[in-house]
Backbone atoms as SQL, in Angstrom:
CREATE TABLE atoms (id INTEGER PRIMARY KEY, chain TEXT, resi INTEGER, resn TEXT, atom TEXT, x REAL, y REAL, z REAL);
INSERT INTO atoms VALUES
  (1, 'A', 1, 'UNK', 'N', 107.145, 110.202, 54.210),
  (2, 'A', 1, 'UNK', 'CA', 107.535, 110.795, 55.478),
  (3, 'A', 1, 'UNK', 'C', 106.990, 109.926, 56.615),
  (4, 'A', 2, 'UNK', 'N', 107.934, 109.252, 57.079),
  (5, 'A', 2, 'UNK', 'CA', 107.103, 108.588, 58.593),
  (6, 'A', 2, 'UNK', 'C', 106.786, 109.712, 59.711),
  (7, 'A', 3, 'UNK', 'N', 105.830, 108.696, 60.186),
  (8, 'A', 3, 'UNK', 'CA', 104.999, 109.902, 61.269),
  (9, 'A', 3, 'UNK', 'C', 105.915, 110.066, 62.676),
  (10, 'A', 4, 'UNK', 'N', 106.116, 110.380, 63.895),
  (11, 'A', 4, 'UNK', 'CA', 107.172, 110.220, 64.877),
  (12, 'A', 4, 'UNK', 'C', 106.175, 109.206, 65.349),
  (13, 'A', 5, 'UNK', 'N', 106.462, 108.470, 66.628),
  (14, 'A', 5, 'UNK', 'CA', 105.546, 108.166, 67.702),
  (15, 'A', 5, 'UNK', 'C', 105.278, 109.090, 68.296),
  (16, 'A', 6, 'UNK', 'N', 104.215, 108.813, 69.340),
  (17, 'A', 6, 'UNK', 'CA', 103.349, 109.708, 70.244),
  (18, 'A', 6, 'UNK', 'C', 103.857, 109.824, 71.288),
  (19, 'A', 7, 'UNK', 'N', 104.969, 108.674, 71.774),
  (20, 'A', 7, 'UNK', 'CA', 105.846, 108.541, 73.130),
  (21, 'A', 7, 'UNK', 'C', 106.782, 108.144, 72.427),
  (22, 'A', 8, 'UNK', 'N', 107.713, 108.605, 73.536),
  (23, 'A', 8, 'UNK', 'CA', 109.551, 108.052, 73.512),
  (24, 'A', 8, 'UNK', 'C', 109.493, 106.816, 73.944),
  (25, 'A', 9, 'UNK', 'N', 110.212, 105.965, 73.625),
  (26, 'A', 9, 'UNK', 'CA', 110.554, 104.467, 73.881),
  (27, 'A', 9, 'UNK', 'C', 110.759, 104.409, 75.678),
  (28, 'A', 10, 'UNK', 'N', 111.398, 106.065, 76.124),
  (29, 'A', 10, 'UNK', 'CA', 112.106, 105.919, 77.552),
  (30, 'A', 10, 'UNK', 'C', 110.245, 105.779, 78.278),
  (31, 'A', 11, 'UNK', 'N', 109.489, 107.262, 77.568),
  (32, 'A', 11, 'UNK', 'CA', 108.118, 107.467, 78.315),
  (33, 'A', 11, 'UNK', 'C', 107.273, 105.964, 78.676),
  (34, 'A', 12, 'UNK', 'N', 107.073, 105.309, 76.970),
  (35, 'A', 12, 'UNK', 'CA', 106.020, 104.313, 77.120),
  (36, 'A', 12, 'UNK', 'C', 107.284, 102.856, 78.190),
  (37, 'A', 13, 'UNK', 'N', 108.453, 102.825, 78.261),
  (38, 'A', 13, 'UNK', 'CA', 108.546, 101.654, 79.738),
  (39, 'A', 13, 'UNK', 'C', 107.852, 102.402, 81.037),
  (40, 'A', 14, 'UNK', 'N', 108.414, 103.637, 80.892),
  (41, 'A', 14, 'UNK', 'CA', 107.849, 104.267, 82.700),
  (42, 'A', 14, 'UNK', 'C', 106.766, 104.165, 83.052),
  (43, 'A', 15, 'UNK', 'N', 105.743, 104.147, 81.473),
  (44, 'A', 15, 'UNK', 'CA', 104.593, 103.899, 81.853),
  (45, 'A', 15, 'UNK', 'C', 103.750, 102.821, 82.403),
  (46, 'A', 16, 'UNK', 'N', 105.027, 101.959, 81.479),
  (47, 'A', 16, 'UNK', 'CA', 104.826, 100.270, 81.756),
  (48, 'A', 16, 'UNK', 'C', 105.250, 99.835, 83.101),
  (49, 'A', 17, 'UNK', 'N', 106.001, 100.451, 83.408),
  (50, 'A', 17, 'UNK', 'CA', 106.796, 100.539, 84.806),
  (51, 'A', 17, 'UNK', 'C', 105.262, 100.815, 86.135),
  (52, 'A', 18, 'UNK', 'N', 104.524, 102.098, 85.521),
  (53, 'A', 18, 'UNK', 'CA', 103.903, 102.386, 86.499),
  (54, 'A', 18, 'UNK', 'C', 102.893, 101.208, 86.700),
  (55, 'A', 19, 'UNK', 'N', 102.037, 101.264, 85.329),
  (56, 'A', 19, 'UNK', 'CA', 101.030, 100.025, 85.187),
  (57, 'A', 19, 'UNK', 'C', 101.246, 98.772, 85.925),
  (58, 'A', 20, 'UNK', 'N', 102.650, 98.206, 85.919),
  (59, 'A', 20, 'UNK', 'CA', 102.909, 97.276, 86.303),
  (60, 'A', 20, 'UNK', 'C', 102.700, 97.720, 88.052),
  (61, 'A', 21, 'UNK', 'N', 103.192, 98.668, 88.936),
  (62, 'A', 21, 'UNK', 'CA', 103.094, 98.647, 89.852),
  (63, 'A', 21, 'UNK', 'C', 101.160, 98.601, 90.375),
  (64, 'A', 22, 'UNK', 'N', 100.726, 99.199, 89.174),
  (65, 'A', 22, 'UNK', 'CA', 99.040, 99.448, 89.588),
  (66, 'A', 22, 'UNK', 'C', 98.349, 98.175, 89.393),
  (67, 'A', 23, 'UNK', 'N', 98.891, 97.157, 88.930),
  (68, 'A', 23, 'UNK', 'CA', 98.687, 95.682, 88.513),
  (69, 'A', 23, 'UNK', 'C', 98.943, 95.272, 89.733),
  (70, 'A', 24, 'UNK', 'N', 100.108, 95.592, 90.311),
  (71, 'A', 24, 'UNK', 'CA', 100.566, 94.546, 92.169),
  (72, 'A', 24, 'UNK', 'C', 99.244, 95.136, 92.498),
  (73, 'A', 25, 'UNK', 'N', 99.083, 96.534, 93.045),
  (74, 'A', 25, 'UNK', 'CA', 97.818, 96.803, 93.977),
  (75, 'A', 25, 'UNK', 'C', 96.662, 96.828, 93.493),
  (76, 'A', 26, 'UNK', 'N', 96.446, 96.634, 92.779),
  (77, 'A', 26, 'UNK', 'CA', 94.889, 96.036, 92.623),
  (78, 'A', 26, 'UNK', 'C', 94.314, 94.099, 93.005),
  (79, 'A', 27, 'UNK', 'N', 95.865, 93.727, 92.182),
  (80, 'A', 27, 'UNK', 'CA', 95.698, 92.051, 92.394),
  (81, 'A', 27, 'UNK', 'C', 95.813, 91.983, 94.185),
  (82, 'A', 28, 'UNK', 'N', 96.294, 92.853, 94.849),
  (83, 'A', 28, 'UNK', 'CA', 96.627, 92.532, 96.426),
  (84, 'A', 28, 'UNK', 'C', 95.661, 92.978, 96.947),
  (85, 'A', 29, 'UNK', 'N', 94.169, 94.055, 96.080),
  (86, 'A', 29, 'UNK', 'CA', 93.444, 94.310, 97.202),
  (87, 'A', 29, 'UNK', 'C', 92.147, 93.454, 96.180),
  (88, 'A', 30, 'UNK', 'N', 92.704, 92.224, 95.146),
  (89, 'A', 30, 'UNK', 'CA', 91.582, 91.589, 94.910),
  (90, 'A', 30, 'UNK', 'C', 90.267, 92.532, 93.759),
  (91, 'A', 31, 'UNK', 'N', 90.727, 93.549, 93.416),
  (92, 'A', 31, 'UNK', 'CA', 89.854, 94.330, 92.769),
  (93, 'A', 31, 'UNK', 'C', 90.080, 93.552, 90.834),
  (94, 'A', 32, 'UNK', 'N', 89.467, 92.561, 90.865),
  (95, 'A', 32, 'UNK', 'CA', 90.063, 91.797, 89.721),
  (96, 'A', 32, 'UNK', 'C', 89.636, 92.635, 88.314),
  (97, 'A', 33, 'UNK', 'N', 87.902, 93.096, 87.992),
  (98, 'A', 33, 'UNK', 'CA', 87.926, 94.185, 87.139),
  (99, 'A', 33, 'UNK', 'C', 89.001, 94.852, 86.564),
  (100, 'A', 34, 'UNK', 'N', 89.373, 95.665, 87.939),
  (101, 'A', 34, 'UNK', 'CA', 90.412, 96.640, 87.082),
  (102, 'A', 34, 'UNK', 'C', 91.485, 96.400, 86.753),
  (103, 'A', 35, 'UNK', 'N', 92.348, 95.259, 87.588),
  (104, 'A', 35, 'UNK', 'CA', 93.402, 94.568, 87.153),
  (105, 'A', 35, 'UNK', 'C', 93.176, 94.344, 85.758),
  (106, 'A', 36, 'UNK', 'N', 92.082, 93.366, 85.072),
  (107, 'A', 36, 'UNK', 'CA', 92.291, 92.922, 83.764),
  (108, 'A', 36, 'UNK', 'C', 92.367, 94.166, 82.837),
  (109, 'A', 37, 'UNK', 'N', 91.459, 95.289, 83.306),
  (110, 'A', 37, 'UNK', 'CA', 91.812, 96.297, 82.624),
  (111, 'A', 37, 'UNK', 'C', 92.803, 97.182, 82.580),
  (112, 'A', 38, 'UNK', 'N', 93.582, 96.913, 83.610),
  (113, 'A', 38, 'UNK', 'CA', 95.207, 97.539, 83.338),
  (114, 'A', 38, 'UNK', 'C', 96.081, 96.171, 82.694),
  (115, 'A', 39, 'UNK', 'N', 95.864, 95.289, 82.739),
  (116, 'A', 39, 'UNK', 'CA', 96.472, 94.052, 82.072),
  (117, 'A', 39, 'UNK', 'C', 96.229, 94.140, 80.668),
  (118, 'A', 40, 'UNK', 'N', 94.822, 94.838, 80.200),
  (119, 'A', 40, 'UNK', 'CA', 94.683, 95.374, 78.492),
  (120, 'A', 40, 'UNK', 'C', 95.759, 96.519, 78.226),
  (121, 'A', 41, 'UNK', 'N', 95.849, 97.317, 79.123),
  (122, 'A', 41, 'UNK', 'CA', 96.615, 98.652, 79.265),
  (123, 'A', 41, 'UNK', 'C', 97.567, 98.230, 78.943),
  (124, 'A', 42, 'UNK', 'N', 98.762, 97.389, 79.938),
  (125, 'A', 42, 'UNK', 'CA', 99.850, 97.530, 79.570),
  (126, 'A', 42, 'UNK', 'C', 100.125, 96.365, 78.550),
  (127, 'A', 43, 'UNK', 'N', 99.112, 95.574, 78.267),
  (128, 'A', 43, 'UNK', 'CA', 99.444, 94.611, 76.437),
  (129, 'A', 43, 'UNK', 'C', 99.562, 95.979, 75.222),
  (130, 'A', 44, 'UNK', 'N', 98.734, 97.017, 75.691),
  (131, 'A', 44, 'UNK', 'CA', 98.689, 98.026, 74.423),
  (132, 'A', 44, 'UNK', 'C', 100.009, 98.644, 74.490),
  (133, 'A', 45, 'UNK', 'N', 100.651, 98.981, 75.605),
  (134, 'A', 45, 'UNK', 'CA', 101.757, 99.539, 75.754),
  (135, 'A', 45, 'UNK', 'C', 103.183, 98.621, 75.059),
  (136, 'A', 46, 'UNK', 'N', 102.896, 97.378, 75.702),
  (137, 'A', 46, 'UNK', 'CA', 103.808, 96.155, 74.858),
  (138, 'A', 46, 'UNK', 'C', 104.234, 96.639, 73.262),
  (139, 'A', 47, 'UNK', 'N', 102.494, 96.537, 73.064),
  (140, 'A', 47, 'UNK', 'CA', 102.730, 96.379, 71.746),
  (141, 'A', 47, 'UNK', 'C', 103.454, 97.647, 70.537),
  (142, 'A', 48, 'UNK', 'N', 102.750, 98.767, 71.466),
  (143, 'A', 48, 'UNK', 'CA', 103.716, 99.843, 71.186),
  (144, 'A', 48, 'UNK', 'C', 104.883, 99.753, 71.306),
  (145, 'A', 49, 'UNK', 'N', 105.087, 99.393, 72.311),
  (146, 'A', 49, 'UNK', 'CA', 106.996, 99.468, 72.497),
  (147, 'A', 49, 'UNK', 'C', 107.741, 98.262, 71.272),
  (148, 'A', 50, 'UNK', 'N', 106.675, 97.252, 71.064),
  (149, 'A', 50, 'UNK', 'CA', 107.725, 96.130, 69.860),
  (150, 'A', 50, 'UNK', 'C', 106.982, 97.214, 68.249),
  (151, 'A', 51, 'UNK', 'N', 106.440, 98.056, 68.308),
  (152, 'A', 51, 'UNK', 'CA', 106.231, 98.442, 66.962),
  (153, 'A', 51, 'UNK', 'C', 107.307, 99.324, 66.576),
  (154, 'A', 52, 'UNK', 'N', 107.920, 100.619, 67.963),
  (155, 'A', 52, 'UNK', 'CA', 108.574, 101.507, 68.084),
  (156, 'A', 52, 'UNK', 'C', 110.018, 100.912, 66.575),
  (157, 'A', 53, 'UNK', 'N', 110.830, 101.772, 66.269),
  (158, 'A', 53, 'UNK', 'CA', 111.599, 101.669, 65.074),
  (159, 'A', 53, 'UNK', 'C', 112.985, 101.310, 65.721),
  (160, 'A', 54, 'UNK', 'N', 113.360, 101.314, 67.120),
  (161, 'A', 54, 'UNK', 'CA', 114.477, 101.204, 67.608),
  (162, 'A', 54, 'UNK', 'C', 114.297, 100.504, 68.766),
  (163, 'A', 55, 'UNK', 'N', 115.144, 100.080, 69.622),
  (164, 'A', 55, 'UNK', 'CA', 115.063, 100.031, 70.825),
  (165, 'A', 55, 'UNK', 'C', 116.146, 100.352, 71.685),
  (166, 'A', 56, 'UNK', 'N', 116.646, 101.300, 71.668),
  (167, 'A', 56, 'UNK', 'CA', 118.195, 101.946, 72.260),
  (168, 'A', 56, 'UNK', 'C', 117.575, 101.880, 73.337),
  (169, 'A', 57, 'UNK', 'N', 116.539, 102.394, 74.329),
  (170, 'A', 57, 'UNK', 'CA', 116.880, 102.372, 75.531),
  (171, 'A', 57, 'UNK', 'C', 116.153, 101.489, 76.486),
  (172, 'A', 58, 'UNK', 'N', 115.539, 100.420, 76.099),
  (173, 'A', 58, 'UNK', 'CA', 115.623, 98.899, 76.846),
  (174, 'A', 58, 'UNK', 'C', 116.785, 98.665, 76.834),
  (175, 'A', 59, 'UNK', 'N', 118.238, 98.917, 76.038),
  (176, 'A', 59, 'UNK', 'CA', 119.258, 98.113, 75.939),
  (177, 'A', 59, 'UNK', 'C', 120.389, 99.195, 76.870),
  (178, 'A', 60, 'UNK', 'N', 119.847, 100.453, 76.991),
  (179, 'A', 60, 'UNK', 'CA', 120.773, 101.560, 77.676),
  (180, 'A', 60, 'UNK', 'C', 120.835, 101.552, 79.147),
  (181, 'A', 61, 'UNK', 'N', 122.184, 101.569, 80.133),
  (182, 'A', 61, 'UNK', 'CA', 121.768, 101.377, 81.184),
  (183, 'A', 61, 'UNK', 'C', 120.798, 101.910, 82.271),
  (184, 'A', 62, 'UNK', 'N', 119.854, 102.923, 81.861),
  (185, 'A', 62, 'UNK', 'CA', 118.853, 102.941, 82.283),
  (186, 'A', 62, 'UNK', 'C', 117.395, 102.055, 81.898),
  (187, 'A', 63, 'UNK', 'N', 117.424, 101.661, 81.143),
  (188, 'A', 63, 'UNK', 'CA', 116.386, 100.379, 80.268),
  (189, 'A', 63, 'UNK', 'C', 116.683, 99.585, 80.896),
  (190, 'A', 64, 'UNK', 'N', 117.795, 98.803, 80.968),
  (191, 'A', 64, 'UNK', 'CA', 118.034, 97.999, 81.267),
  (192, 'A', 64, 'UNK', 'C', 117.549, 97.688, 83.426),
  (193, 'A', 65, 'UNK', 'N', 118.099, 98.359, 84.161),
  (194, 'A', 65, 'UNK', 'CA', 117.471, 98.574, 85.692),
  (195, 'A', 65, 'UNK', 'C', 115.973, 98.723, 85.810),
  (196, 'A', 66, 'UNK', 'N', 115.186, 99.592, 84.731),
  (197, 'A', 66, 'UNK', 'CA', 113.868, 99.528, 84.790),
  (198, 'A', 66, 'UNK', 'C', 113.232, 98.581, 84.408),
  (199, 'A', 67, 'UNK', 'N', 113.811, 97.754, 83.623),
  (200, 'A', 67, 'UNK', 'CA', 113.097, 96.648, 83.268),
  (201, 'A', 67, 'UNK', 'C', 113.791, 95.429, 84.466),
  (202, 'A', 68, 'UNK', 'N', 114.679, 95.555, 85.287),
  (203, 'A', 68, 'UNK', 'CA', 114.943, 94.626, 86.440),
  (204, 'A', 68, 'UNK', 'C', 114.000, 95.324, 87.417),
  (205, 'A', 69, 'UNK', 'N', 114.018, 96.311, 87.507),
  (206, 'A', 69, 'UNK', 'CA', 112.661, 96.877, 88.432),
  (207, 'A', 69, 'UNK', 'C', 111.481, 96.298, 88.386),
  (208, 'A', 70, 'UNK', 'N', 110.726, 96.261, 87.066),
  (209, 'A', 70, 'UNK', 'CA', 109.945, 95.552, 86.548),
  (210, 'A', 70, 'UNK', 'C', 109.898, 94.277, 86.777),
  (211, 'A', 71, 'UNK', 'N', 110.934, 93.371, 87.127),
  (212, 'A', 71, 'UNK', 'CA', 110.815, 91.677, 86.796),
  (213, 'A', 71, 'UNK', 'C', 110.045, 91.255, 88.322),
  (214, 'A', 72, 'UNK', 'N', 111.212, 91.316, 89.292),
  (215, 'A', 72, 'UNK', 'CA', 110.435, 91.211, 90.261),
  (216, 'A', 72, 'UNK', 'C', 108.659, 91.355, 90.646),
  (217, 'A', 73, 'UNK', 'N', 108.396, 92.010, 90.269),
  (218, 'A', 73, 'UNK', 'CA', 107.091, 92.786, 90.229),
  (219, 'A', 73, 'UNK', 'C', 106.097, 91.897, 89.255),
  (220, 'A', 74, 'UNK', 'N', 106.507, 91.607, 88.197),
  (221, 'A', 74, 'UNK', 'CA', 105.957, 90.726, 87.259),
  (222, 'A', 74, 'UNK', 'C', 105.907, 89.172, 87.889),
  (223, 'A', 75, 'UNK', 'N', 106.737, 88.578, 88.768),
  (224, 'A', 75, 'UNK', 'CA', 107.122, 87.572, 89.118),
  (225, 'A', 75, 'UNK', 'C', 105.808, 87.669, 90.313),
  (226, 'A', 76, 'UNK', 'N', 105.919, 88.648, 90.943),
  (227, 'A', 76, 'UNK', 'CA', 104.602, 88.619, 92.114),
  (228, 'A', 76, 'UNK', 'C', 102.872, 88.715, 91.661),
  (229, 'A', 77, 'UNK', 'N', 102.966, 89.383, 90.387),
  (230, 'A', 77, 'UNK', 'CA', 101.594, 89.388, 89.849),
  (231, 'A', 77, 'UNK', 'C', 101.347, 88.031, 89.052),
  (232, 'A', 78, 'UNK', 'N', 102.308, 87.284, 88.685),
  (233, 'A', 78, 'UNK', 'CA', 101.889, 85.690, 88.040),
  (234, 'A', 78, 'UNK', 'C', 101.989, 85.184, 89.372),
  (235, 'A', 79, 'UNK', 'N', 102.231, 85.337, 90.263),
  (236, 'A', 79, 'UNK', 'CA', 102.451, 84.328, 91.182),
  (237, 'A', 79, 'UNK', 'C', 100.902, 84.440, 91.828),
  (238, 'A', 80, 'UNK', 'N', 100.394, 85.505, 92.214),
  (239, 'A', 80, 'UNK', 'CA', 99.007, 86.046, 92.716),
  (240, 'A', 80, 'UNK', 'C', 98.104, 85.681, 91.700),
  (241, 'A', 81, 'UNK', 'N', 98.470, 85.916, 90.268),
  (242, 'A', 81, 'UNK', 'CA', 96.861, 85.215, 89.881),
  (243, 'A', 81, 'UNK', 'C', 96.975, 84.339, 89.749),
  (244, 'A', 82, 'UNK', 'N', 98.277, 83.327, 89.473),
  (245, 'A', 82, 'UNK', 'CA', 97.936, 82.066, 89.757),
  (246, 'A', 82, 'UNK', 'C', 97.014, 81.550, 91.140),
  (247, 'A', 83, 'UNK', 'N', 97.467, 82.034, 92.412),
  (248, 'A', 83, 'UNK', 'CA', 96.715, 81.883, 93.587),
  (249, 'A', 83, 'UNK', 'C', 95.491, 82.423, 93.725),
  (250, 'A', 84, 'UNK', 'N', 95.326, 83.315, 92.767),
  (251, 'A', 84, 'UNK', 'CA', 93.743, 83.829, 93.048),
  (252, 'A', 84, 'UNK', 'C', 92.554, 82.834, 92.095),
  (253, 'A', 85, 'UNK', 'N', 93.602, 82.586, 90.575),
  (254, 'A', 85, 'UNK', 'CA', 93.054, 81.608, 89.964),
  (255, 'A', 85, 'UNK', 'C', 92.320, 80.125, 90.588),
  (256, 'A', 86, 'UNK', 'N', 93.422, 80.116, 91.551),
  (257, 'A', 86, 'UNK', 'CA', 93.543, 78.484, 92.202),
  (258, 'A', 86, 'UNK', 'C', 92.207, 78.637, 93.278),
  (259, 'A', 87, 'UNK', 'N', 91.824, 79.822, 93.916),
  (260, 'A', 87, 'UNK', 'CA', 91.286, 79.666, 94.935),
  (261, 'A', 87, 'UNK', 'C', 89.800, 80.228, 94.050),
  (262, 'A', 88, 'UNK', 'N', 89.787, 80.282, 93.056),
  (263, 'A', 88, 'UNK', 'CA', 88.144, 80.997, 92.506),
  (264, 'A', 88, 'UNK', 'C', 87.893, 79.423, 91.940),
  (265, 'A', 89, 'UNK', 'N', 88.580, 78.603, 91.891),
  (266, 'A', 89, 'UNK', 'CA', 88.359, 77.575, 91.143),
  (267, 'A', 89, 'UNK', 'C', 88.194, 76.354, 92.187),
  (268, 'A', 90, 'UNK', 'N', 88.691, 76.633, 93.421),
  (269, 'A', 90, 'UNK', 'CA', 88.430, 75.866, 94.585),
  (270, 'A', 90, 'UNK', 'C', 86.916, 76.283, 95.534),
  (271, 'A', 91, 'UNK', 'N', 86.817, 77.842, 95.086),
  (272, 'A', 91, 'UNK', 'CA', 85.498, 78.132, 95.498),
  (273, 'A', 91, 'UNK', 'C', 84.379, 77.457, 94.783),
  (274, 'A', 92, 'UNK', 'N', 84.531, 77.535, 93.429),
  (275, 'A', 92, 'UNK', 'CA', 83.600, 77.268, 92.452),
  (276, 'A', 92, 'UNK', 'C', 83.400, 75.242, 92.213),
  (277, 'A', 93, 'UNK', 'N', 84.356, 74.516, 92.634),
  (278, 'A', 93, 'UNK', 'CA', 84.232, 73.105, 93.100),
  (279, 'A', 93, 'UNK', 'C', 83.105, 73.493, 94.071),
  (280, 'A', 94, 'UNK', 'N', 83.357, 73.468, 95.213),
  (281, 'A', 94, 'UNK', 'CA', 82.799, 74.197, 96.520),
  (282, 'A', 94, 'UNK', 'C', 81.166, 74.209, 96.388),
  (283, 'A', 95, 'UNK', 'N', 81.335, 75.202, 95.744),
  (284, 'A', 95, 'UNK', 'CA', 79.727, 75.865, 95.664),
  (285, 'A', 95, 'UNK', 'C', 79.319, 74.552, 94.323),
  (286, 'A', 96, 'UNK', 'N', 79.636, 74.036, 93.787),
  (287, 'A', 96, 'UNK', 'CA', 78.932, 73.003, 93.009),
  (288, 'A', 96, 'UNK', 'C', 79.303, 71.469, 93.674),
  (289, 'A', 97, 'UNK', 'N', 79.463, 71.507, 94.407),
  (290, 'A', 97, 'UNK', 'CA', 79.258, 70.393, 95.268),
  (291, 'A', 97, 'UNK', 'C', 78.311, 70.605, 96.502),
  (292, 'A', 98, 'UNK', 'N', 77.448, 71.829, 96.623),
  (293, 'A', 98, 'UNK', 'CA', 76.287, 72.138, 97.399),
  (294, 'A', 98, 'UNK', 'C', 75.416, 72.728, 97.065),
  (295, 'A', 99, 'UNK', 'N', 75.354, 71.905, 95.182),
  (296, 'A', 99, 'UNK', 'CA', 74.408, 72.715, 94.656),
  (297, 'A', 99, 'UNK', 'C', 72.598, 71.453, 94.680),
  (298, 'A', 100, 'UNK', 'N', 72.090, 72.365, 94.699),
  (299, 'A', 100, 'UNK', 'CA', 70.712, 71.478, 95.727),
  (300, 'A', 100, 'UNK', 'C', 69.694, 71.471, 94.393),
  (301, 'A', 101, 'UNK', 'N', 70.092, 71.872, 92.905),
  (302, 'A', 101, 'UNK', 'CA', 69.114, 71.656, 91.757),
  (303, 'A', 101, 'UNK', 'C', 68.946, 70.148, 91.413),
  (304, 'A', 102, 'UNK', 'N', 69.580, 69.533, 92.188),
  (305, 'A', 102, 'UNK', 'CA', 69.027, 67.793, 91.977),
  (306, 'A', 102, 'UNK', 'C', 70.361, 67.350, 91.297),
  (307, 'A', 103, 'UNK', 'N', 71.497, 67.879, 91.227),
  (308, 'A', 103, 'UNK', 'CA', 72.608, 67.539, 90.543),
  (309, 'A', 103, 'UNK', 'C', 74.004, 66.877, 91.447),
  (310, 'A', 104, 'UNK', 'N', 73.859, 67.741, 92.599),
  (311, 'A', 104, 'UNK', 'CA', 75.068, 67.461, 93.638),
  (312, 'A', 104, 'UNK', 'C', 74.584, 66.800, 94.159),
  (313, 'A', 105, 'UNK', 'N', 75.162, 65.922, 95.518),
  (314, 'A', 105, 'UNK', 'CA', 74.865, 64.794, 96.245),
  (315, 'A', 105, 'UNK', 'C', 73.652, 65.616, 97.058),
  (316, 'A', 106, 'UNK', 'N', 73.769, 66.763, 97.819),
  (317, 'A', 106, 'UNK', 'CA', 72.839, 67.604, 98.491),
  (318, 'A', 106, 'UNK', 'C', 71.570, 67.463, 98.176),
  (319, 'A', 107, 'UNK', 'N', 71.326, 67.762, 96.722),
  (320, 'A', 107, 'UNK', 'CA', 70.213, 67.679, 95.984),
  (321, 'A', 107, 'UNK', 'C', 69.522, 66.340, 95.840),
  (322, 'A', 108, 'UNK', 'N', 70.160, 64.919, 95.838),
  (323, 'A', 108, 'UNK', 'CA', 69.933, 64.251, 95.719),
  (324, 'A', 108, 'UNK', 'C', 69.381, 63.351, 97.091),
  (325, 'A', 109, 'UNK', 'N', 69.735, 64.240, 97.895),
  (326, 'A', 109, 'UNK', 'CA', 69.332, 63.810, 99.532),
  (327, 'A', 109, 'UNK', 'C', 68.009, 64.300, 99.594),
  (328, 'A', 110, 'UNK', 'N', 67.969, 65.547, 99.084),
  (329, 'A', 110, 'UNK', 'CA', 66.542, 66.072, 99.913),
  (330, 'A', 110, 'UNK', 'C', 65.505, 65.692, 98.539),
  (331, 'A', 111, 'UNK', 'N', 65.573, 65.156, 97.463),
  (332, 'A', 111, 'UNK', 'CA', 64.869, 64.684, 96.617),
  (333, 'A', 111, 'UNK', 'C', 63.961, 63.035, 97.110),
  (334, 'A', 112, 'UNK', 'N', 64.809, 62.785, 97.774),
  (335, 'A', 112, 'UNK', 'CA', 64.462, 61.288, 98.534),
  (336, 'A', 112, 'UNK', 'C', 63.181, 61.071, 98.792),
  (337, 'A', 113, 'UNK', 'N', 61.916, 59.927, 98.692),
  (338, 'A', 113, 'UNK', 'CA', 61.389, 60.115, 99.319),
  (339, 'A', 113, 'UNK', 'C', 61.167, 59.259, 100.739),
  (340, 'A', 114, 'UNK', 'N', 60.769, 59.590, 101.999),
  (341, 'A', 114, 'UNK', 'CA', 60.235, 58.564, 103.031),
  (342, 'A', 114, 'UNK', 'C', 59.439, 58.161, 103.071);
């Protein structure tokens, strides 16, 4: 006897649907924590939805608009962590090029002696 799922194929996109919107506002107010932890969220949801036994309604014309709902949205959250990526990694040059443990040029100035 197979067991049912716990969600309908329609429930777990909406959910994915929502996640995805709670993914834009967190990455836009920079709260990166919880982003990755709704980014675990909706991989678990993924994976539910490719285990599910069918997929009639990704392919039904309501599946189908929610998941164009979805794209856009997905397109703005790679686009943001790429830019947030780019700029934690431009900070972190930054701060190790004024690092004064005797390693950066900084350090190597005030090590000098007169």
């Amino acid at each position: 006897m197979e067991e049912k799922p716990r969600f309908t194929e329609q429930e777990l996109w909406e959910k994915y649907l929502e996640l995805t919107k709670e993914l834009l506002k967190f990455i836009n107010q920079e709260e990166i924590d919880t982003f990755l932890d709704l980014v675990d969220q909706r991989q678990q949801l993924m994976e539910m939805l490719q285990g599910l036994p069918s997929r009639e309604y990704a392919h039904s014309p309501e599946g189908v608009a929610l998941r164009k709902e979805i794209e856009p949205m997905d397109m703005q959250i790679m686009y943001k962590a790429r830019s947030w990526l780019n700029k934690s990694r431009n900070t972190n040059a930054a701060v190790k090029s004024y690092d004064v443990t005797g390693q950066g040029a900084a350090g190597n100035m005030f090590r000098r002696e007169y």
